[in-house]
C-alpha positions as CSV (number, residue, x, y, z in Angstrom):
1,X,39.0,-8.8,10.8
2,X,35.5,-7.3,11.8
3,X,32.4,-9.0,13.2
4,X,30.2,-9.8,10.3
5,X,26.7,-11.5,10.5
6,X,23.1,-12.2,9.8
7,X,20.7,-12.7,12.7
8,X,18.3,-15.0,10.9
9,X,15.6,-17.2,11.8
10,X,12.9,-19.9,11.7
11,X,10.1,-17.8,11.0
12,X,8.6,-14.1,11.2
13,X,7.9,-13.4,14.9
14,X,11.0,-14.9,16.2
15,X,12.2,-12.0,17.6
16,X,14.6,-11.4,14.8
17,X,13.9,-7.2,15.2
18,X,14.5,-7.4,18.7
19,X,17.4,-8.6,18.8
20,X,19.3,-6.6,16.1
21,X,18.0,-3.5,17.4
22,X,19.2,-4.5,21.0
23,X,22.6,-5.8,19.8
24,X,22.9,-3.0,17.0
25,X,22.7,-0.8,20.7
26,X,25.1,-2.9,22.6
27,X,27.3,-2.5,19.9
28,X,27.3,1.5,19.6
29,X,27.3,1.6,23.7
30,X,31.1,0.0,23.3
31,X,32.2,3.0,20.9
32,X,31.9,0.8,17.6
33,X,30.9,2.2,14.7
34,X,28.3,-0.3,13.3
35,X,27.0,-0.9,9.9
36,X,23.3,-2.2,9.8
37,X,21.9,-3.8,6.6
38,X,18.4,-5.1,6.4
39,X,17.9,-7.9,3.9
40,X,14.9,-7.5,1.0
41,X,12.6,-4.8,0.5
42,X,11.8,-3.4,4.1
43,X,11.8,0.8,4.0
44,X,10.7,0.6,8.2
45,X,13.0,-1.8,9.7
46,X,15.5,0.3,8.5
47,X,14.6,3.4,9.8
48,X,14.6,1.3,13.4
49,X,17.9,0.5,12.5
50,X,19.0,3.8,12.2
51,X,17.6,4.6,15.4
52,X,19.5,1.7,17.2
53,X,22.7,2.6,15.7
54,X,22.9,6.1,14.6
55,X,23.7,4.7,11.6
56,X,21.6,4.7,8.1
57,X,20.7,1.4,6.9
58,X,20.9,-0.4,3.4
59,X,18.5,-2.9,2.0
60,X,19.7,-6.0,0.3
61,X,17.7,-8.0,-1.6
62,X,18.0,-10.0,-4.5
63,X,15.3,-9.1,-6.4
64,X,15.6,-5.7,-6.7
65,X,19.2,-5.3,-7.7
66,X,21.8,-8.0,-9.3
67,X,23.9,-9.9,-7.5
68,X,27.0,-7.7,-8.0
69,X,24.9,-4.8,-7.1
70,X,24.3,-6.0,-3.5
71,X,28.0,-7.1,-3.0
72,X,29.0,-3.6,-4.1
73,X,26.5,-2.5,-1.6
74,X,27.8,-4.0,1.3
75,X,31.2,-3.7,0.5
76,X,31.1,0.2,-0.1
77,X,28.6,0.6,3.1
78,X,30.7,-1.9,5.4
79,X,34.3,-0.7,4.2
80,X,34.6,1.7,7.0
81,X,32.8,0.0,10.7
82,X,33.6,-1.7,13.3
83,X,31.0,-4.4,12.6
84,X,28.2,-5.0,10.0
85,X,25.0,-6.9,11.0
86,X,22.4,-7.6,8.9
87,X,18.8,-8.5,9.7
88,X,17.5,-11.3,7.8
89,X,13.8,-11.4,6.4
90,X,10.9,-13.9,7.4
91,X,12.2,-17.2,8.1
92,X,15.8,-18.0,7.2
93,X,15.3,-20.0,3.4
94,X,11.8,-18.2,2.9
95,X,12.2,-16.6,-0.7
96,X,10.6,-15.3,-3.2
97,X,10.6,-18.7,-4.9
98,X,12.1,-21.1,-2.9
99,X,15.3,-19.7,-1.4
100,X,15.8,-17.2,-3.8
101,X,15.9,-14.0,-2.3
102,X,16.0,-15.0,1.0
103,X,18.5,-14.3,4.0
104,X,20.2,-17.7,3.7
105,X,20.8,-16.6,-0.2
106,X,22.1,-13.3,0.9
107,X,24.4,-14.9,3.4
108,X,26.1,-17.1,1.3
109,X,26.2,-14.4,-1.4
110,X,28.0,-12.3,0.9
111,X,30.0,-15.4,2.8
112,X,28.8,-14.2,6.0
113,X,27.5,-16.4,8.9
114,X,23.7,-16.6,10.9
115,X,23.2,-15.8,14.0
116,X,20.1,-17.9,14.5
117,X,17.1,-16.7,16.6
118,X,14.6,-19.0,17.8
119,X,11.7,-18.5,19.7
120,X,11.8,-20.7,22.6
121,X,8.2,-20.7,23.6
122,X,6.5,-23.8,23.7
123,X,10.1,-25.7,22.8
124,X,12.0,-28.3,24.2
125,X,14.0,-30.6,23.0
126,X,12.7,-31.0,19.8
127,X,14.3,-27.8,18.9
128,X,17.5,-29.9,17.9
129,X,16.0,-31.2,15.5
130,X,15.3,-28.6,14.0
131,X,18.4,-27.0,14.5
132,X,20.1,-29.8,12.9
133,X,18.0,-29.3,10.1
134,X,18.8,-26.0,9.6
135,X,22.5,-26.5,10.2
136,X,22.6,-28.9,7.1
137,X,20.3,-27.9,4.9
138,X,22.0,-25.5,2.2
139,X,26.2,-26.0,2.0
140,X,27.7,-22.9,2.0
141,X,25.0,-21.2,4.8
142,X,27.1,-21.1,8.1
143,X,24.9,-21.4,11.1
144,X,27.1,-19.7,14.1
145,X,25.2,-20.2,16.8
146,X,21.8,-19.7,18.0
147,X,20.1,-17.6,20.1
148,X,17.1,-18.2,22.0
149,X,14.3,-15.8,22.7
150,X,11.4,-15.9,25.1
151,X,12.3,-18.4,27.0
152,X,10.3,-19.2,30.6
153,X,12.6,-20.4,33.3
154,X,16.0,-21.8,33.4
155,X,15.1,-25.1,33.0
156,X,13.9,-24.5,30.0
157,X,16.8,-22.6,29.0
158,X,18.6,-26.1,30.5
159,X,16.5,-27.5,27.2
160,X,17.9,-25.2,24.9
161,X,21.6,-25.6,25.9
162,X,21.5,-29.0,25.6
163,X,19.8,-29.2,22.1
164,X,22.5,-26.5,20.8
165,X,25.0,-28.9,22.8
166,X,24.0,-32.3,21.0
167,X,23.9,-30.9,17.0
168,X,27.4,-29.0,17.6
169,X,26.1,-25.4,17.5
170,X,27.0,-22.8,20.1
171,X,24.4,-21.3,22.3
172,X,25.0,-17.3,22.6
173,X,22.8,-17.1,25.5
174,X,18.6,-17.2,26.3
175,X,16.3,-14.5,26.8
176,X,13.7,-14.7,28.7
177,X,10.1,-12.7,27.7
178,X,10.6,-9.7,29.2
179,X,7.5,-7.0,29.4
180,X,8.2,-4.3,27.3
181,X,10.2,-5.7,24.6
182,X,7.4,-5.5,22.0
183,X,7.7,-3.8,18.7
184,X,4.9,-1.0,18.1
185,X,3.3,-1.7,15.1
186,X,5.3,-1.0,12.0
187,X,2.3,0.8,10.4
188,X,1.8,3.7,12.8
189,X,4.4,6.3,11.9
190,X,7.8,7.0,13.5
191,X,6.1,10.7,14.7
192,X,8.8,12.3,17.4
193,X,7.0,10.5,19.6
194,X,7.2,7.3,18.1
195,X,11.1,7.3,17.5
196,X,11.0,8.9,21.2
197,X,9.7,5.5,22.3
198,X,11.8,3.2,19.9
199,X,14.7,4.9,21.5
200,X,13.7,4.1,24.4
201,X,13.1,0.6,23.1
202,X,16.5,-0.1,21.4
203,X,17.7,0.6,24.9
204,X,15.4,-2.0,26.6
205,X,16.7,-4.3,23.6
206,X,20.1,-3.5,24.2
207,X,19.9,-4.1,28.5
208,X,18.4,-7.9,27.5
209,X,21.2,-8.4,25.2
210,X,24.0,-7.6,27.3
211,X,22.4,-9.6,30.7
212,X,21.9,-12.3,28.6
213,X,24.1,-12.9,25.5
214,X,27.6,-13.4,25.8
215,X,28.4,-10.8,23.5
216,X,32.1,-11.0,23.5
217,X,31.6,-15.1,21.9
218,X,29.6,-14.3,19.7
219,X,32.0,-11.4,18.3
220,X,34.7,-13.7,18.5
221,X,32.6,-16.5,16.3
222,X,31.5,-13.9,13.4
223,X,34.7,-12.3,13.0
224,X,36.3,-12.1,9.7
225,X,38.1,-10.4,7.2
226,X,36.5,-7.8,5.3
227,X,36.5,-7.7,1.5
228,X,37.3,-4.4,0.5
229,X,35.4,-3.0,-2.4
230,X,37.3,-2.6,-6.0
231,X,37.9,0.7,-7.5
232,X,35.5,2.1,-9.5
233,X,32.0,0.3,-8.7
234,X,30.4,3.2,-7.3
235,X,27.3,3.2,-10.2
236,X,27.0,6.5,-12.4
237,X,24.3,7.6,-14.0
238,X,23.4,10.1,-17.1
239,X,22.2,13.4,-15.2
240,X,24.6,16.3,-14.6
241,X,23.9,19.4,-12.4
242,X,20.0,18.6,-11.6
243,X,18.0,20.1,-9.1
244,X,16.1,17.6,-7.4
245,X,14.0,17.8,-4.0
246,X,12.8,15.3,-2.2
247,X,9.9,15.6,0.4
248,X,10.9,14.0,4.0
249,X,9.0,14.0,7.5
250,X,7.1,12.1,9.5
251,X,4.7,11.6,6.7
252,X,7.4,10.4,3.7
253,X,10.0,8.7,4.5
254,X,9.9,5.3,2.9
255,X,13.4,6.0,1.4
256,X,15.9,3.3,0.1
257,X,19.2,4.8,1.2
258,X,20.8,3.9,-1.9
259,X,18.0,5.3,-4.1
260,X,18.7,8.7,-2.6
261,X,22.5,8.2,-3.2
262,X,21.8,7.5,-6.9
263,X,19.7,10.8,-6.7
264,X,22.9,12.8,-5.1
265,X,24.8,11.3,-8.1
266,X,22.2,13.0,-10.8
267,X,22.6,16.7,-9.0
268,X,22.1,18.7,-5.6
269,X,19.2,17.2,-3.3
270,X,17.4,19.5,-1.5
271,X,15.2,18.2,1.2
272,X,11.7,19.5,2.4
273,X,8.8,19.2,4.5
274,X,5.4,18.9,3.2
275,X,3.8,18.5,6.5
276,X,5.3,21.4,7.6
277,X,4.2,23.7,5.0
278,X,7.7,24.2,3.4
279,X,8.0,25.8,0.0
280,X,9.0,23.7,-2.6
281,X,12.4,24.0,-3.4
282,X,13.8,25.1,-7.2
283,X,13.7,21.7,-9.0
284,X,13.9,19.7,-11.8
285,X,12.5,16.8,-10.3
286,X,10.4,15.8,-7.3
287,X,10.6,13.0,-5.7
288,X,7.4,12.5,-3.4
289,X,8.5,8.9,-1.5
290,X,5.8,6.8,0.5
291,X,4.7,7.1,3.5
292,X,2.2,7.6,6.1
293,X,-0.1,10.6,4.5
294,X,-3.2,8.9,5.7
295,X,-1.9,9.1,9.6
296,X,-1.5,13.2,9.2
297,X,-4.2,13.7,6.4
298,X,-5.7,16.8,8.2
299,X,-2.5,18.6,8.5
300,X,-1.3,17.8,5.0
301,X,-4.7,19.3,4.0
302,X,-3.9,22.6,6.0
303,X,-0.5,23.3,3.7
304,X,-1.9,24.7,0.7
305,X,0.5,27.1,-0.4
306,X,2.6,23.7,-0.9
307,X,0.3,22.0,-2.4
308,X,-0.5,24.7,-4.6
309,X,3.4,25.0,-6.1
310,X,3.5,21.1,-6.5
311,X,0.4,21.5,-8.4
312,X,1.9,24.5,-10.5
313,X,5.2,22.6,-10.6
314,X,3.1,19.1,-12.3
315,X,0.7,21.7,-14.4
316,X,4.2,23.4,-16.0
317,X,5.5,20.2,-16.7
318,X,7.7,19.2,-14.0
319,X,8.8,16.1,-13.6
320,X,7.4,13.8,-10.4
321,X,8.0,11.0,-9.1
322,X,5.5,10.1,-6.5
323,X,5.9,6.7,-4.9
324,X,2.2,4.7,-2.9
325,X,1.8,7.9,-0.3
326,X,3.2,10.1,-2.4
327,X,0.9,9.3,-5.0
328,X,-2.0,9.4,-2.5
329,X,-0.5,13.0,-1.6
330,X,-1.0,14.0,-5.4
331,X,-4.6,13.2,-5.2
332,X,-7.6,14.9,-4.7
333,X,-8.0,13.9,-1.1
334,X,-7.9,11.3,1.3
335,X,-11.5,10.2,2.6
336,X,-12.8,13.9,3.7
337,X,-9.6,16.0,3.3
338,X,-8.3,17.7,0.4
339,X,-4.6,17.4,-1.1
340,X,-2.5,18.5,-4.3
341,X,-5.3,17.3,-7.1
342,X,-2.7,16.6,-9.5
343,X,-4.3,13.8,-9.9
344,X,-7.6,12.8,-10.8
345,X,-8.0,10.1,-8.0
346,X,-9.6,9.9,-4.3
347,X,-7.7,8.1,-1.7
348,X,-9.7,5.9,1.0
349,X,-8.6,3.6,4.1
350,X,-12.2,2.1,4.1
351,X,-11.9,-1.4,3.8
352,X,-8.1,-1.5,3.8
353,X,-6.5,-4.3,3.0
354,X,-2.9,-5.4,2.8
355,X,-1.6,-5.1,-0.7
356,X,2.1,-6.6,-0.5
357,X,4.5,-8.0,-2.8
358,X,7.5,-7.6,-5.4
359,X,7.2,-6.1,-8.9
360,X,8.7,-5.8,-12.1
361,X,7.1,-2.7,-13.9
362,X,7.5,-3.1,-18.1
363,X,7.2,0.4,-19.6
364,X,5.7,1.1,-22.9
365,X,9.7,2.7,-24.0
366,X,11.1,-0.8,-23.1
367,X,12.5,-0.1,-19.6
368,X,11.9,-3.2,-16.9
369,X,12.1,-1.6,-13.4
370,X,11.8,-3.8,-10.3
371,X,9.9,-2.3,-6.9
372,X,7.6,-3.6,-4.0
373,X,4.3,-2.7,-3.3
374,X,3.0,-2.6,0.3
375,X,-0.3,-0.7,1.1
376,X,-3.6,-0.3,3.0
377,X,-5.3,2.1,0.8
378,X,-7.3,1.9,-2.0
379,X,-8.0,4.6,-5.1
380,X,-11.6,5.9,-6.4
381,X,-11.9,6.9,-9.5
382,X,-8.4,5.3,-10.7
383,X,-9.9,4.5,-13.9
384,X,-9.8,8.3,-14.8
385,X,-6.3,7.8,-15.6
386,X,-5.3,4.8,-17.5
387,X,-2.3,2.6,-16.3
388,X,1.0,3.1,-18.6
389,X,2.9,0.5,-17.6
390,X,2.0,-3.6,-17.2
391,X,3.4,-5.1,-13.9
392,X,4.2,-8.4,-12.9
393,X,4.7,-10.4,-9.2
394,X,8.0,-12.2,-9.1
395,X,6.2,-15.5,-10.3
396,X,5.5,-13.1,-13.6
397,X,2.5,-13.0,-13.2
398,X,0.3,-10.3,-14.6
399,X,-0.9,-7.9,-11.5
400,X,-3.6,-4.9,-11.5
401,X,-1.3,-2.4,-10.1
402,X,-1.0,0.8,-11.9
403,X,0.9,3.1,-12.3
404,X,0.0,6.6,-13.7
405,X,1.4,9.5,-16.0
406,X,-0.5,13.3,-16.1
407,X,2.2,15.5,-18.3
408,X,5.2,14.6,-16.4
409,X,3.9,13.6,-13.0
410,X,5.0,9.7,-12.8
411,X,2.9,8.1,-9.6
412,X,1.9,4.9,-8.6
413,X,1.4,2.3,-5.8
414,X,5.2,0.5,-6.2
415,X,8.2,1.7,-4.9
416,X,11.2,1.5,-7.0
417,X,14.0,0.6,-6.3
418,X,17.0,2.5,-9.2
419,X,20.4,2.4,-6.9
420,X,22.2,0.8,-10.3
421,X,19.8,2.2,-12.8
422,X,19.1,5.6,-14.3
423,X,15.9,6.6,-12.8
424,X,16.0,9.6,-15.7
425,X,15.0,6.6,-18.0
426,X,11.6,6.5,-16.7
427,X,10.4,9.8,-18.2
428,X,11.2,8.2,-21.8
């Protein structure tokens, strides 16, 4: 019997970040060893999760990997804490069509309950309502209870008791808006600085949570048993002995956690810092993940002895896998500073815009991969290379995104997601 849950809620902006990384926090200030989960595609969430509870973070999402997949996921990642909380995605039954893929899907997949969050400004009564609604809506989603964030005074809180009171859901407790409980934006790079001041944040989180969540009910509602995960799900793949390095700082980290676990299964990872200027380590792959390139453009540009062996390393045929910034890395520059120029392209943040959304990727071999895409940037010059692969949004729909091959250097916009695939296929 551990405490299992899903803080969902209504919509984005609820507060739903907030209060997992302040309750993530509580959690690890009472000596529990807590497993966070992050449901869909989210690669920065996570890495706030990690923060919060000095724990790495899964994604689960149902478009990326099967259904058996994710429960293999969570059982495997959750077999051995104290508690597992997961952090829903945009509002509760928002999916990529209809509820597919959403948290309430992932929920009832996993048979876990919601902790709901609401965000109490501009409420009153007519929150029940809602509340009912949500409570009925889809059999087999268990609302818990509800939590209420930024609420003004305590008569207003009064409101929200009452309306939790009158449709037969618990209240765990009202927080009020509190100055300094805002999450930086998501698209300035966790720098030493930055994580610095998330720390600094989760603790914030976690002093609001404990003054004003009764912690303790809450446990008590979400507790459960845990299904342990049957023998021999772990996934396997093909590869045997590989040497594989994988670039990681401030600049690239848009990791999937399991992604790199599939990667451990193919050989020995070795990790390295392009932004550091550290030599590339003996490989026979590369894996270059996304990131924030554009943020430290000028100091990736002053690491060319790096950028000179990834060059040689994709000139002698080395295979690369270079994900959206690691693709812009590859390039011949971002606006005025020069990178790799493995490939022909120029990068540029002028008139960014946000690019966002799933994809299934159809090779010319056959292969179907799935991925997300999520970027500012832009490319010049991408028709220098032409696109080998078609890619669809999760309505199938045909989308421009590209993705490019020189020799063996793979590199596009998407990030792929392989934990229960062979990501070896791709070269074929």
């Amino acid at each position: 019997m551990i405490p299992q849950l899903l803080i969902g809620a209504l919509s984005s902006g609820s507060g739903k970040t907030t209060v997992t990384m302040g309750l993530l926090r509580a959690l690890r200030r009472r000596g529990l060893n807590v497993q966070p989960f992050k449901c869909g595609p989210d690669y920065i969430d996570t890495q706030f999760h990690a923060i919060a509870s000095g724990s790495g973070s899964v994604n689960l999402d149902t478009w990326l990997s099967s259904e058996s997949h994710l429960l293999d996921l969570y059982a495997r990642y959750g077999v051995e804490a104290d508690a597992c909380v997961a952090e829903g995605v945009m509002g509760l039954f928002d999916g990529y069509d209809r509820m597919k893929g959403s948290s309430a899907e992932i929920a009832r997949l996993l048979g876990i309950p919601v902790v709901l969050v609401v965000n109490g400004k501009s409420m009153a009564y007519t929150v029940a309502a809602q509340l009912a609604g949500v409570r009925d809506f889809a059999p087999g989603v268990r609302i818990a209870g509800v939590i209420f964030n930024r609420v003004s005074c305590g008569r207003h809180a009064g409101f929200m008791r009452q309306a939790c009171e009158d449709v037969g859901l618990p209240c765990f407790g009202t927080i009020p808006q509190i100055e300094g409980l805002e999450i930086p934006s998501r698209h300035l790079g966790l720098t030493l600085s930055a994580k610095a001041e998330m720390d600094a944040l989760c603790d914030r989180a976690a002093d609001a949570v404990e003054a004003n969540i009764d912690i303790d009910a809450l446990l008590k509602s979400v507790s459960m048993p845990f299904k342990v995960p049957s023998a021999g799900t772990e996934p396997t793949s093909s590869g045997s002995g590989l040497r594989i390095a994988v670039a990681r700082d401030e600049a690239f980290n848009f990791i999937y956690r399991e992604n790199l676990a599939q990667l451990k299964r193919l050989g020995k990872v070795s990790f390295f810092s392009p932004l550091a200027g550290e030599p590339l380590p003996p490989a026979d792959l590369l894996y270059l993940p996304g990131g924030y390139p554009e943020l430290f453009a000028e100091q990736l540009s002053q690491q060319r002895v790096t950028m000179a062996q990834i060059r040689d390393f994709a000139e002698s045929g080395g295979r690369i896998l270079a994900e959206c910034g690691g693709m812009i890395y590859l390039c011949k520059g971002i606006e005025e500073y020069p990178l790799c120029g493995v490939l022909p392209m120029t990068a540029t943040m002028e008139g960014a815009r946000l690019h966002l959304g799933y994809r299934r990727v159809a090779m010319p071999s056959g292969t179907q991969w799935r991925g997300h895409e999520f970027h500012y940037s832009k490319l010049t010059g991408e028709n220098a290379l032409p696109s080998v692969a078609q890619q669809f949004n999760a309505q199938g729909e045909e989308v421009s995104t590209a993705l490019f091959r020189y020799k063996n250097t793979i590199a596009g916009y998407t990030h792929l997601y392989w934990g229960e695939a062979d990501i070896l296929k791709l070269w074929e």
